[in-house]
VOPAGU-2260 file (C-alpha; in pm, 1 decimal, decimal comma):
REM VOPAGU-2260
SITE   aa  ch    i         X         Y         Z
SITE  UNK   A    0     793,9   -4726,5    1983,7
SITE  UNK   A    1     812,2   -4902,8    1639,7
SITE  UNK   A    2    1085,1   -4820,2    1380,4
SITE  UNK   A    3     949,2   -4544,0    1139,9
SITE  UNK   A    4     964,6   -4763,4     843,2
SITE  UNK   A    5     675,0   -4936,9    1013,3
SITE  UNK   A    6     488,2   -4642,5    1013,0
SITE  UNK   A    7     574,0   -4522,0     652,3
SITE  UNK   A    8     502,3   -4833,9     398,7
SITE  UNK   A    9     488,2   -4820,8      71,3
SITE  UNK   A   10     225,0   -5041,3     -95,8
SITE  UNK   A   11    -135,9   -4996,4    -264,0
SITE  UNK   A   12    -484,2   -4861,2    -209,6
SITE  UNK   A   13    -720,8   -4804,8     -85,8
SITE  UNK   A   14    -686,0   -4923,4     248,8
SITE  UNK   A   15    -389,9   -4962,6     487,1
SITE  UNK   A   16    -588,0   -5100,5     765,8
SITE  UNK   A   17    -854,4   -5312,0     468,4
SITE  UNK   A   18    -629,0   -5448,8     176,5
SITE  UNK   A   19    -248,2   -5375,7     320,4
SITE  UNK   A   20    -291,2   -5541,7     659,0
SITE  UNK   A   21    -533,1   -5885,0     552,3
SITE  UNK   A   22    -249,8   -5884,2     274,7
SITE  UNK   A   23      35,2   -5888,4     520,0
SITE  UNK   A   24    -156,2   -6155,6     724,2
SITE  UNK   A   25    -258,8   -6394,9     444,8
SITE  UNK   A   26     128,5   -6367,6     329,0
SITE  UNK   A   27     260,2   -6424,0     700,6
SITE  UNK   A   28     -63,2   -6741,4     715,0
SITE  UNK   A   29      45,5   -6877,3     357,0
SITE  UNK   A   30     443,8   -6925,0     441,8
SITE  UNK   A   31     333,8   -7053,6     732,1
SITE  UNK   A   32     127,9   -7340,3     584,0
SITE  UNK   A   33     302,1   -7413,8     285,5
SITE  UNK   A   34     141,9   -7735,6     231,8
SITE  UNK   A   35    -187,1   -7602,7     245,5
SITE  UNK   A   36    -401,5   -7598,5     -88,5
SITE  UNK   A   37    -704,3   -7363,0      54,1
SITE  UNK   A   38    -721,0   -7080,0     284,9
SITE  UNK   A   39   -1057,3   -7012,6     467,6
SITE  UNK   A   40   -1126,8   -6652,2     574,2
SITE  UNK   A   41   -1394,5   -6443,4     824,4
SITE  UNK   A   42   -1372,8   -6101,1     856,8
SITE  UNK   A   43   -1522,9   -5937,1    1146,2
SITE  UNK   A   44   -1640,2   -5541,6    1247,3
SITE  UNK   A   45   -1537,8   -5261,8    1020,4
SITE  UNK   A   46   -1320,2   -5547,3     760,4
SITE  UNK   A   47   -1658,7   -5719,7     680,0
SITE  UNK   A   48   -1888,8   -5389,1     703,9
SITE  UNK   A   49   -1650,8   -5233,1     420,6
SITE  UNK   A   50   -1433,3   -5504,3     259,8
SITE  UNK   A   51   -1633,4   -5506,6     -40,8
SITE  UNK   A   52   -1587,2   -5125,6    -128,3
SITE  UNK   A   53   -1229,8   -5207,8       0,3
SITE  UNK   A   54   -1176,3   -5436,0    -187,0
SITE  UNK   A   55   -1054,1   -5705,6      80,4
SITE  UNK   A   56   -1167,6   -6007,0     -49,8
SITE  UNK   A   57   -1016,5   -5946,2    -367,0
SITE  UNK   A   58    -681,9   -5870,0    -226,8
SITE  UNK   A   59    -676,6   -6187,5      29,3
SITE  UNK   A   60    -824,8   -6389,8    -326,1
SITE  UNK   A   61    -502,9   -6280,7    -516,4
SITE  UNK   A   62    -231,7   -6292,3    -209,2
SITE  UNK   A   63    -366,9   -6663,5    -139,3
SITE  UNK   A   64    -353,0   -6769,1    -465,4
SITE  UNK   A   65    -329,5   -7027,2    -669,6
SITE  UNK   A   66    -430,9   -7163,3    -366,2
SITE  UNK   A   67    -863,2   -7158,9    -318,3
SITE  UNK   A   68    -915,9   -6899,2     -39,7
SITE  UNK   A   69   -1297,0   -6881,9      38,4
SITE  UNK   A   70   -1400,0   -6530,3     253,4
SITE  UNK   A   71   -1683,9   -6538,3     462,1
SITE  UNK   A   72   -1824,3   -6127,0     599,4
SITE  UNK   A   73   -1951,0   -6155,8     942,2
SITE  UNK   A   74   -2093,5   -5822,5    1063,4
SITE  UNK   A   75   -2295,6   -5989,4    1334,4
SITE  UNK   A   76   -1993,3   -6140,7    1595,7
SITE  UNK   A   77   -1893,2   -5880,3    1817,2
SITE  UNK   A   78   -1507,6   -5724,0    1810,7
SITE  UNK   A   79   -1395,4   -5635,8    2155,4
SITE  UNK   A   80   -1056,5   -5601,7    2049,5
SITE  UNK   A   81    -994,1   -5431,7    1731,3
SITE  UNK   A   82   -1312,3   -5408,8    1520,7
SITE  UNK   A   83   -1058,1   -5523,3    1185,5
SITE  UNK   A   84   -1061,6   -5872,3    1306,0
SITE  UNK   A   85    -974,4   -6142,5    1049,7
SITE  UNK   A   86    -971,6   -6541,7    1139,2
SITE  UNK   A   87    -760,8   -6716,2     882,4
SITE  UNK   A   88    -741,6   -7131,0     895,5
SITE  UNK   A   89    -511,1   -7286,1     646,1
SITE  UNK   A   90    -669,6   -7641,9     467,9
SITE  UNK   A   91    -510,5   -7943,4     316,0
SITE  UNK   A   92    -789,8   -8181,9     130,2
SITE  UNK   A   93   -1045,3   -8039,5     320,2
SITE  UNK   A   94    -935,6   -8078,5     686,2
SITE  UNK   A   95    -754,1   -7738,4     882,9
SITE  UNK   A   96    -357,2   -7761,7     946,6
SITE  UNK   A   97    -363,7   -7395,3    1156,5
SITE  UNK   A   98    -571,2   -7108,1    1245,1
SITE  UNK   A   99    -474,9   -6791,6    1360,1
SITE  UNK   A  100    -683,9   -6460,4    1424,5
SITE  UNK   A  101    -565,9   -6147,4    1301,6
SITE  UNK   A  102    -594,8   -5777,5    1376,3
SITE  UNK   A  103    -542,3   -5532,9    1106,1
SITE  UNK   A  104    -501,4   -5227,4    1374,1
SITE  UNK   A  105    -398,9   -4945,1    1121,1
SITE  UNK   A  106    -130,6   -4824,7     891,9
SITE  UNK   A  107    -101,6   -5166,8     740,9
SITE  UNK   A  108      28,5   -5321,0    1087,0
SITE  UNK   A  109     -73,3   -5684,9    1229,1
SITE  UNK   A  110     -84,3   -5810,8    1543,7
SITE  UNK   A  111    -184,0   -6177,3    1585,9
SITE  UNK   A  112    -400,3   -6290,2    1894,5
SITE  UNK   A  113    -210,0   -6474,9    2139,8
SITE  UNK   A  114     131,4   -6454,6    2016,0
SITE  UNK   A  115     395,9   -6187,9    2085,9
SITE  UNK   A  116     447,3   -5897,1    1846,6
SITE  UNK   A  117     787,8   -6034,7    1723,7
SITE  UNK   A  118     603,1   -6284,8    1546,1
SITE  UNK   A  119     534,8   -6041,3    1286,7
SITE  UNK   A  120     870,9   -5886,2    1281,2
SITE  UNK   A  121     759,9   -5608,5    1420,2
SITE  UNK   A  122    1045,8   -5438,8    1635,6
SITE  UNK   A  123     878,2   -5285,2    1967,1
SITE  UNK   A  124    1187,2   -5164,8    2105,8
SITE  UNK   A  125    1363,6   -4879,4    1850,6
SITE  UNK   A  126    1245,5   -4562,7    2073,6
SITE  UNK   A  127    1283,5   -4564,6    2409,8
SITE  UNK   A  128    1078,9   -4282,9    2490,2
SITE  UNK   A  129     701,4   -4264,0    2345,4
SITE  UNK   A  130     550,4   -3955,7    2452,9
SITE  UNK   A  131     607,4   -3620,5    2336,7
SITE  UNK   A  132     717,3   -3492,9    2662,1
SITE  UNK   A  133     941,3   -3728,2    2692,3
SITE  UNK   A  134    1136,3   -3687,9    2366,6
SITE  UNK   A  135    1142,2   -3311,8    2390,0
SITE  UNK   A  136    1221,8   -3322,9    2695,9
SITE  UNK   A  137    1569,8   -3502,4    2609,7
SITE  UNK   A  138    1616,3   -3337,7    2276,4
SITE  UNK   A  139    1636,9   -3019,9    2483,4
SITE  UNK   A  140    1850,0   -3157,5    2708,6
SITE  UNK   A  141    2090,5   -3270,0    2428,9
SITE  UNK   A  142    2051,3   -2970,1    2204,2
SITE  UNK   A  143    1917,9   -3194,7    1906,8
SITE  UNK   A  144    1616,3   -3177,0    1666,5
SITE  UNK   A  145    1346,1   -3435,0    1654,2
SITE  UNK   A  146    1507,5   -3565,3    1322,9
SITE  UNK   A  147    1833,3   -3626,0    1513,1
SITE  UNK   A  148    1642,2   -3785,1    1745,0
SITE  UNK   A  149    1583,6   -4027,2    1519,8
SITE  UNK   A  150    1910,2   -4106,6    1378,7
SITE  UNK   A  151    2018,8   -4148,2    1705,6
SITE  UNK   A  152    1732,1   -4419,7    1760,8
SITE  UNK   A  153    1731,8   -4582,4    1415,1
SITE  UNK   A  154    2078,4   -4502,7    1274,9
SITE  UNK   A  155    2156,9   -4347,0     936,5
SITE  UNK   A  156    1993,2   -4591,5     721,4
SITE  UNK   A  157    1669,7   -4473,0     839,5
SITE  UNK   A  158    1748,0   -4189,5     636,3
SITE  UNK   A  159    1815,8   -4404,3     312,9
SITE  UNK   A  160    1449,5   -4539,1     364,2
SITE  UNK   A  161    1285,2   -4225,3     351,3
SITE  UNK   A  162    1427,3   -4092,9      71,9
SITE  UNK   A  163    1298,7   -4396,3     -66,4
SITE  UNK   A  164     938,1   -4289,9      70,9
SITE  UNK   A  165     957,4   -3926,2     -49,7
SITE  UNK   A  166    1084,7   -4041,2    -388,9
SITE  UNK   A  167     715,1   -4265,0    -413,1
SITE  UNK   A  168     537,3   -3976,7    -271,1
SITE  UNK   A  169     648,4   -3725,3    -555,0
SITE  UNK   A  170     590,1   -4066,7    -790,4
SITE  UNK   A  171     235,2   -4074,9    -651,6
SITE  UNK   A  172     178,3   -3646,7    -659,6
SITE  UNK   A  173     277,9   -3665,9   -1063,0
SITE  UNK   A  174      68,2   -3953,7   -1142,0
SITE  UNK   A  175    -254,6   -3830,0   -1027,7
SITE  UNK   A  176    -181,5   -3553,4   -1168,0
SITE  UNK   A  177    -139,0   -3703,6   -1538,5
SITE  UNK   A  178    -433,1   -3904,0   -1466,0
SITE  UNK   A  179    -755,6   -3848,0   -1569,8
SITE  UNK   A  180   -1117,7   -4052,6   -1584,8
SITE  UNK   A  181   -1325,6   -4185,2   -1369,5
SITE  UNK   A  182   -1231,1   -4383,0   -1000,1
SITE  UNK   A  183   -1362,0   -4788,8   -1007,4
SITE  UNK   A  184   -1647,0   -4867,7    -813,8
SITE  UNK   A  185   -2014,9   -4745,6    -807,9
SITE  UNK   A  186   -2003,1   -4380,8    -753,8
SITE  UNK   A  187   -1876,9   -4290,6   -1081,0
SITE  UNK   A  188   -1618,7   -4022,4    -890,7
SITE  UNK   A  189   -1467,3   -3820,5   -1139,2
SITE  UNK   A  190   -1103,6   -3773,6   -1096,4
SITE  UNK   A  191   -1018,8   -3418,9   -1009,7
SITE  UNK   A  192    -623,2   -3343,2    -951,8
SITE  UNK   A  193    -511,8   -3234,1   -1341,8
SITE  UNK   A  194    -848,6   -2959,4   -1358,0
SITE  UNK   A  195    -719,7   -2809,3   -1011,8
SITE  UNK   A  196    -422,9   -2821,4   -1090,8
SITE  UNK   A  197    -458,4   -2650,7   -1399,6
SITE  UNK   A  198    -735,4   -2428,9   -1428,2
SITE  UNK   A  199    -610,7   -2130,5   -1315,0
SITE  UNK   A  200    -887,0   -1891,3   -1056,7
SITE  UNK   A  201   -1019,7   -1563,1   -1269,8
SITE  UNK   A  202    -706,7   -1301,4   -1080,9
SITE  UNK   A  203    -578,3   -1525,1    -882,3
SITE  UNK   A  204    -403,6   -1402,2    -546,3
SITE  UNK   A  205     -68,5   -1553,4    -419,8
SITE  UNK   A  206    -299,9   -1726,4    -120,4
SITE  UNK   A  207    -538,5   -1889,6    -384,6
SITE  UNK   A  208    -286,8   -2038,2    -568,7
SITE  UNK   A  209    -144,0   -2216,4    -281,4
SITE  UNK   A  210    -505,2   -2388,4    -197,0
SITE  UNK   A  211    -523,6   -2478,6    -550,1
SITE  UNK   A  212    -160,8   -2632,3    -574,3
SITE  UNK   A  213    -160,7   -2771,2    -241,7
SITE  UNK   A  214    -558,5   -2936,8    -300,3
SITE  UNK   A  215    -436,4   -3071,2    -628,4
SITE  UNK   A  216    -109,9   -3268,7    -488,2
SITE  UNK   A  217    -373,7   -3371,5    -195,5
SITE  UNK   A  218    -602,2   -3471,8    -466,6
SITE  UNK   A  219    -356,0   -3640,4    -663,2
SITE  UNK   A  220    -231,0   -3879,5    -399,1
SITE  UNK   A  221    -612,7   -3979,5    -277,1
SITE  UNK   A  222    -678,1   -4066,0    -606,7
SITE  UNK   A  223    -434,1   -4276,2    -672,1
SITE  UNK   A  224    -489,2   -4463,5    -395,1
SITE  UNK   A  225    -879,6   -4475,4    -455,2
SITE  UNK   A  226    -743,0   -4638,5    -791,3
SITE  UNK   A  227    -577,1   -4874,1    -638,5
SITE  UNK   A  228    -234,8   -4731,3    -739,0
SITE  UNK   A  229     111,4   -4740,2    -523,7
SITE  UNK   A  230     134,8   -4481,1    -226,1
SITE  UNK   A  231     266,1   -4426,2      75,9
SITE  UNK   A  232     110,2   -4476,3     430,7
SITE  UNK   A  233     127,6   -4136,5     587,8
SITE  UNK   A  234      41,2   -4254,5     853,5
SITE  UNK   A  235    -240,2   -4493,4     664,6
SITE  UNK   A  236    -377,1   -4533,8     301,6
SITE  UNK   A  237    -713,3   -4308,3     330,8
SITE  UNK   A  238    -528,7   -4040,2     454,1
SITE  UNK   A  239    -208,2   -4053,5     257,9
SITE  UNK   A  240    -285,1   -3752,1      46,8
SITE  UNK   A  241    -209,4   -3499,0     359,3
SITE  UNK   A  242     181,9   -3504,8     410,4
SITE  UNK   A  243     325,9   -3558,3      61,5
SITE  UNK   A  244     124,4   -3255,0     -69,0
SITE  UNK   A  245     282,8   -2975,8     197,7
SITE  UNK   A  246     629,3   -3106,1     151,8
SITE  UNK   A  247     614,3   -3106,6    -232,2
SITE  UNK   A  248     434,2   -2726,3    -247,9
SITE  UNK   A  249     693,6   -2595,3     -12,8
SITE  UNK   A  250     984,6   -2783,7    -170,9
SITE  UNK   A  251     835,7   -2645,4    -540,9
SITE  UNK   A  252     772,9   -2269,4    -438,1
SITE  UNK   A  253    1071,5   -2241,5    -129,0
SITE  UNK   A  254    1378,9   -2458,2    -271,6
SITE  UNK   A  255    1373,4   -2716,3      23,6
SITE  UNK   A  256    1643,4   -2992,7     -69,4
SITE  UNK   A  257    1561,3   -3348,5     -21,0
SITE  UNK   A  258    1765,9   -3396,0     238,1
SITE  UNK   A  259    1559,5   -3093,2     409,1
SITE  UNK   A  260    1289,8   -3268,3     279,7
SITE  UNK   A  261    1368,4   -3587,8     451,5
SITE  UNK   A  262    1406,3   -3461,7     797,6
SITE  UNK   A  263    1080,7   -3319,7     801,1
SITE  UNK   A  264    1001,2   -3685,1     765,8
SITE  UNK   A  265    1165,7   -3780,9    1036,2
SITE  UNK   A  266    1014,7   -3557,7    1263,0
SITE  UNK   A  267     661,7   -3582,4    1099,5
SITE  UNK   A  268     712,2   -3957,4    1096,6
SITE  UNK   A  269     768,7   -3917,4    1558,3
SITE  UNK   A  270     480,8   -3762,8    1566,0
SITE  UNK   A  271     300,1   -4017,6    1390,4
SITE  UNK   A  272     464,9   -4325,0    1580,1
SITE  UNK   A  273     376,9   -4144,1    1916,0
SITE  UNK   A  274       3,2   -4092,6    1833,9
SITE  UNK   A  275     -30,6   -4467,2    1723,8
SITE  UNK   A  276     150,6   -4637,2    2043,9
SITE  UNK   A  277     -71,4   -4416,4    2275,2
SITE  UNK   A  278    -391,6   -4397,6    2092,5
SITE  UNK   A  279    -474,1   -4487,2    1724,4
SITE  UNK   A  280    -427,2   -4420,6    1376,4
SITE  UNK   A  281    -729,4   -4642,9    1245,0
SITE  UNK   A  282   -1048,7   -4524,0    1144,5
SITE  UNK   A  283   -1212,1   -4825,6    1234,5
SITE  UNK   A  284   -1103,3   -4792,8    1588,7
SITE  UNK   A  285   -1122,4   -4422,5    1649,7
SITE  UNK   A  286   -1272,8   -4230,9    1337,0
SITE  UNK   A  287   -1165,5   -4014,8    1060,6
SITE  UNK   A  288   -1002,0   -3824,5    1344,6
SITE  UNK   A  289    -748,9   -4084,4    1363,2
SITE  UNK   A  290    -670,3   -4094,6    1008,9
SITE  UNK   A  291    -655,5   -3765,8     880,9
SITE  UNK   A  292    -604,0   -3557,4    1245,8
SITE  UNK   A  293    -322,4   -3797,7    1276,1
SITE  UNK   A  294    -195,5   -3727,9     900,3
SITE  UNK   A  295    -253,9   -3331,8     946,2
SITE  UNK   A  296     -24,1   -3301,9    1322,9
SITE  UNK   A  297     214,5   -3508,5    1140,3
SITE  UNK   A  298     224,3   -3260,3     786,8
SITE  UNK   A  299     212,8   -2982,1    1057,0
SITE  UNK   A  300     507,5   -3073,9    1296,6
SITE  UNK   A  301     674,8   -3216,0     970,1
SITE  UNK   A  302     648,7   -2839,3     809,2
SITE  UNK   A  303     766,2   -2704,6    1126,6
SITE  UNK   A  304    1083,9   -2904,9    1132,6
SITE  UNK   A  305    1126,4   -2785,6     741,6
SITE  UNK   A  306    1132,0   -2435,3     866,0
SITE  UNK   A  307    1375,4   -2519,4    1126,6
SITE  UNK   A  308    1101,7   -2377,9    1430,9
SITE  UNK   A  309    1182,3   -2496,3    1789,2
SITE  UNK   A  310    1058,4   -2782,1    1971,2
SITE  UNK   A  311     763,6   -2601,4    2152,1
SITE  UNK   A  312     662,1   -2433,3    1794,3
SITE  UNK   A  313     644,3   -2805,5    1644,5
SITE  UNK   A  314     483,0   -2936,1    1880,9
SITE  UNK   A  315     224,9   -2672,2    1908,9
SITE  UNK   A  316     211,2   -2692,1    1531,2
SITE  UNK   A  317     101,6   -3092,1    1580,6
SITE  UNK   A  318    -128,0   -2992,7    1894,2
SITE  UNK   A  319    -361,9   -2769,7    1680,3
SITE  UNK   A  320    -385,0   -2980,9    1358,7
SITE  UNK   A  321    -507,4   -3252,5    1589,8
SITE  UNK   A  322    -705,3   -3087,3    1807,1
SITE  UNK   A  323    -960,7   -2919,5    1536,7
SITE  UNK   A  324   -1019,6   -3232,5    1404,5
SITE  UNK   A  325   -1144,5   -3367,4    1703,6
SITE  UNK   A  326   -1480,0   -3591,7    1659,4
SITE  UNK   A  327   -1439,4   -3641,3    1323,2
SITE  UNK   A  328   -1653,3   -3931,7    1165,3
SITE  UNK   A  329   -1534,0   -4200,5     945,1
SITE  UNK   A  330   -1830,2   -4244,9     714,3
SITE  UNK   A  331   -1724,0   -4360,3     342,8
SITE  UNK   A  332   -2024,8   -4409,7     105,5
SITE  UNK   A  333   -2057,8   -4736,5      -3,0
SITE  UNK   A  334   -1764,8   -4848,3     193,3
SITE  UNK   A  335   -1483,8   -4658,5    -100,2
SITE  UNK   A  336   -1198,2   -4418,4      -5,8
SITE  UNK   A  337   -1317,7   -4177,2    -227,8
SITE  UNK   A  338   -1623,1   -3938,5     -44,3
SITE  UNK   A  339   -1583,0   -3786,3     149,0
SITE  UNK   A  340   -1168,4   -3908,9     214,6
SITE  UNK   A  341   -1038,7   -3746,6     -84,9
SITE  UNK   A  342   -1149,0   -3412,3     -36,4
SITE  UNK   A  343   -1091,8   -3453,6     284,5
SITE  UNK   A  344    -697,4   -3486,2     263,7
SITE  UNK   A  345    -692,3   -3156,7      78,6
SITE  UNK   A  346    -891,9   -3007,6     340,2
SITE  UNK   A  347    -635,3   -3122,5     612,8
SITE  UNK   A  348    -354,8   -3011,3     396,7
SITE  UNK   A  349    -423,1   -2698,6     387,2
SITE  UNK   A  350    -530,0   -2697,8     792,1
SITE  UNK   A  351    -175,5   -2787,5     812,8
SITE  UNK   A  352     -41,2   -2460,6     671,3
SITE  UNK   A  353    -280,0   -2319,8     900,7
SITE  UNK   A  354    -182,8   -2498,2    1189,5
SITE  UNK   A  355     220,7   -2402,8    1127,0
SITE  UNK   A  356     123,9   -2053,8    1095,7
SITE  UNK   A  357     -41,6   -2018,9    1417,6
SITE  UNK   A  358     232,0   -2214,0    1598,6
SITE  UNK   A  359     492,9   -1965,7    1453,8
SITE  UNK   A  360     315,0   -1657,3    1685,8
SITE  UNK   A  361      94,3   -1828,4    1974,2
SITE  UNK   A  362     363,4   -2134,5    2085,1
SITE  UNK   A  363     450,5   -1961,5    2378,4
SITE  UNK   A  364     104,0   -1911,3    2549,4
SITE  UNK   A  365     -43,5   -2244,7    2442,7
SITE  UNK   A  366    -239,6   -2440,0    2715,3
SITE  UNK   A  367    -271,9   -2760,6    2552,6
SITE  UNK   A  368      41,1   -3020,3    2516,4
SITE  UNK   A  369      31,0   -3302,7    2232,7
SITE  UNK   A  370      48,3   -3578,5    2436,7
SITE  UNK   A  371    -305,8   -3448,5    2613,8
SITE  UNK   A  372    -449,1   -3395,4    2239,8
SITE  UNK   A  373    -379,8   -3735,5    2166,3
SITE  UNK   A  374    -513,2   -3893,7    2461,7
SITE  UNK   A  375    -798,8   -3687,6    2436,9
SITE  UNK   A  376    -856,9   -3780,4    2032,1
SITE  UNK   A  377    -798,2   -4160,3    2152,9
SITE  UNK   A  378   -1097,5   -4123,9    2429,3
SITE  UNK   A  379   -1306,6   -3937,2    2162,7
SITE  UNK   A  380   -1277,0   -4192,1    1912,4
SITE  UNK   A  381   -1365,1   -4453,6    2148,3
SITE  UNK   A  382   -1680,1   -4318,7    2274,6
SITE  UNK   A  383   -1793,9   -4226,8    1914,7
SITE  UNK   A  384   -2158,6   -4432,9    1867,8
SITE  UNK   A  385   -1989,6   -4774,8    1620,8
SITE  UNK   A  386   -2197,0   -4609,1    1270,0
SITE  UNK   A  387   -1948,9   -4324,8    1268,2
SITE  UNK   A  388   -1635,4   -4580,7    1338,7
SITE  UNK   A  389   -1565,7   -4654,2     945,5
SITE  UNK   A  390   -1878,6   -4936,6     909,9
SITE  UNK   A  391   -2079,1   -4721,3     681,5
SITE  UNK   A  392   -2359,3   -4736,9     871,3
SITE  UNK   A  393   -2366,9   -4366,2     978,7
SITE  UNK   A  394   -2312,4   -3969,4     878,2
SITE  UNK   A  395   -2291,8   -3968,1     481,0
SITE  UNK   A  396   -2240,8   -4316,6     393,6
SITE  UNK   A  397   -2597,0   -4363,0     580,3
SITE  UNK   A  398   -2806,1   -4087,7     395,8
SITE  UNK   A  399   -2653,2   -4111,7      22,5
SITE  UNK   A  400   -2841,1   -4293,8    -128,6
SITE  UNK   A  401   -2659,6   -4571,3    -199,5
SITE  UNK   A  402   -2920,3   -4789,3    -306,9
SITE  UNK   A  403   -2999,1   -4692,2    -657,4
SITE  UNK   A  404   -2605,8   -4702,9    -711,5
SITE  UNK   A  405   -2474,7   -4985,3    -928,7
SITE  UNK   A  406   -2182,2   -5196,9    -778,5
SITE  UNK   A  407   -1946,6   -5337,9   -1016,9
């Protein structure tokens, strides 16, 4: 499995696998051709079915630059491989130096078509074991957490990197929160983190105030990234909102250090890397399920790990945030991260909390492992009809009425 900092990136909205990965590949494509004075550009599947609202063209425009870079949307060529397909050719006076075709395959990661993943300095080899079972297995047998685990495989610095990530996180919680307005594009979404965050419920109970705290980090986060602002891939852009807003409520309300804070990374961030090396963590590929199921097992095993439960409670923890998300559709209106993804992350926040709860009383008669949840949410996703696959073809993006909405 990959390296966790592959896994957690920081960069901005409001699409890891839509602006993050076409801009990694039109970087990698422009220091490849450094001669060249135009880029040409097709996007395939999902990338040209949603680029627009995802702003894609725009990014690809701007990484390419000053350089001409002309994007072409083909929705009509078929994507057996990864439906975010991108073919990029490189152009000197007119006439093509290279081409290469690109697959924007979640999380902001690359792979290129007929060349080995090394080519995009992506490191294949820092875990040795990728299935849950596996690593449990051998962290029992050693008597170490998941979070050692990691050390182990990626050595200290790791550690130095994601205190990195959780400092942007906390960056990204208080600037939606002291943000206010409305989100670009044509939906006129209103931002909504500050008024939860502050408008007190009429008697509020203890539980109450936790949905409203933990919904308003969630919120916070989404909207930056619907703005376009810096977050952090956890594990992708739409569904970055999820893990940042359990870890900052319980470090706010319970005293959880950073370093605490920063283990339950680690762990949260395993989860994540085995769910994407056995199934998926794009939206394009496998659904919402992949984006935000993936996002709440990780904020659930990561919240285990913060309250120090064993290795059957975590994992039970990530089995049943995953598994009740099962067959969820990736449908954004007009192609934006904003409806129904943003109330969505708050949503699988707070399943989270749920999730770690029932893990702390029914891990020791559960039927259902993780690695079987994520096979099963990988098979799921695949036989999903393509409308509900992140195209905006299907589910709410099909019956808004989009039509009478003005795009800017």
């Amino acid at each position: 499995m990959q390296s966790l900092k592959e896994l957690y990136k920081i960069g901005r909205g409001p699409s890891s696998s839509h602006t993050i990965g076409p801009e990694r590949a039109a970087k990698l494509m422009k220091a490849r051709c450094p001669a060249a004075d135009a880029f040409a550009v097709t996007l395939y599947g999902s990338l040209a079915l949603t680029g627009k609202g995802h702003n894609t063209d725009m990014v690809l425009k701007k990484t390419f630059a000053p350089a001409k870079c002309d994007v072409r949307f083909d929705s009509e060529t078929p994507t057996p491989v990864h439906p975010n397909t991108l073919d990029i050719t490189a152009l000197r006076g007119g006439k093509p130096l290279a081409a290469a075709r690109f697959y924007s395959v979640g999380g902001g990661t690359i792979r290129i078509e007929g060349e080995p993943d090394a080519n995009t300095g992506i490191d294949e080899n820092v875990y040795p074991l990728s299935t849950f079972d596996d690593i449990s297995a051998y962290c029992k047998n050693k008597n170490i957490r998941l979070w050692q685990y990691v050390r182990e495989c990626e050595g200290d610095g790791i550690f130095l990197y994601l205190e990195d990530i959780w400092q942007q996180m906390k960056r990204s919680i208080h600037e939606g929160l002291t943000t206010t307005g409305v989100l670009p594009g044509c939906l006129g979404t209103q931002r909504r983190a500050q008024h939860l965050y502050n408008q007190r419920h009429i008697d509020e109970s203890a539980q109450t105030k936790e949905n409203r705290l933990v919904c308003s980090y969630a919120f916070a986060v989404s909207e930056q990234n619907a703005a376009g602002g810096v977050i952090v891939t956890a594990p992708t852009c739409g569904s970055c909102g999820v893990l940042p807003s359990v870890l900052h409520y319980m470090q706010d309300t319970r005293g959880f250090t950073d370093e605490q804070i920063v283990r339950a990374l680690a762990a949260g961030g395993l989860i994540g890397d085995v769910i994407k090396t056995n199934a998926s963590i794009s939206g394009a590929e496998c659904g919402c399920q992949a984006e935000i199921g993936s996002a709440c097992s990780m904020a659930a095993g990561a919240l285990a790990e913060l309250f120090e439960m064993g290795l059957d409670q975590i994992e039970a923890a990530a089995e049943i945030a995953m598994e009740h998300h099962l067959g969820l559709t990736c449908d954004p209106i007009a192609g934006l991260v904003q409806i129904p993804c943003i109330e969505r992350n708050a949503v699988a926040a707070m399943r989270a909390i749920n999730a770690l709860s029932l893990a702390n009383f029914l891990a020791d008669s559960r039927k259902i492992s993780f690695d079987l949840i994520v096979k099963t949410m990988y098979n799921t996703g695949r036989d999903l009809l393509n409308n509900y696959r992140e195209t905006s073809s299907g589910g709410l993006a099909k019956y808004y009425p989009v039509s009478k909405l003005h795009f800017e």
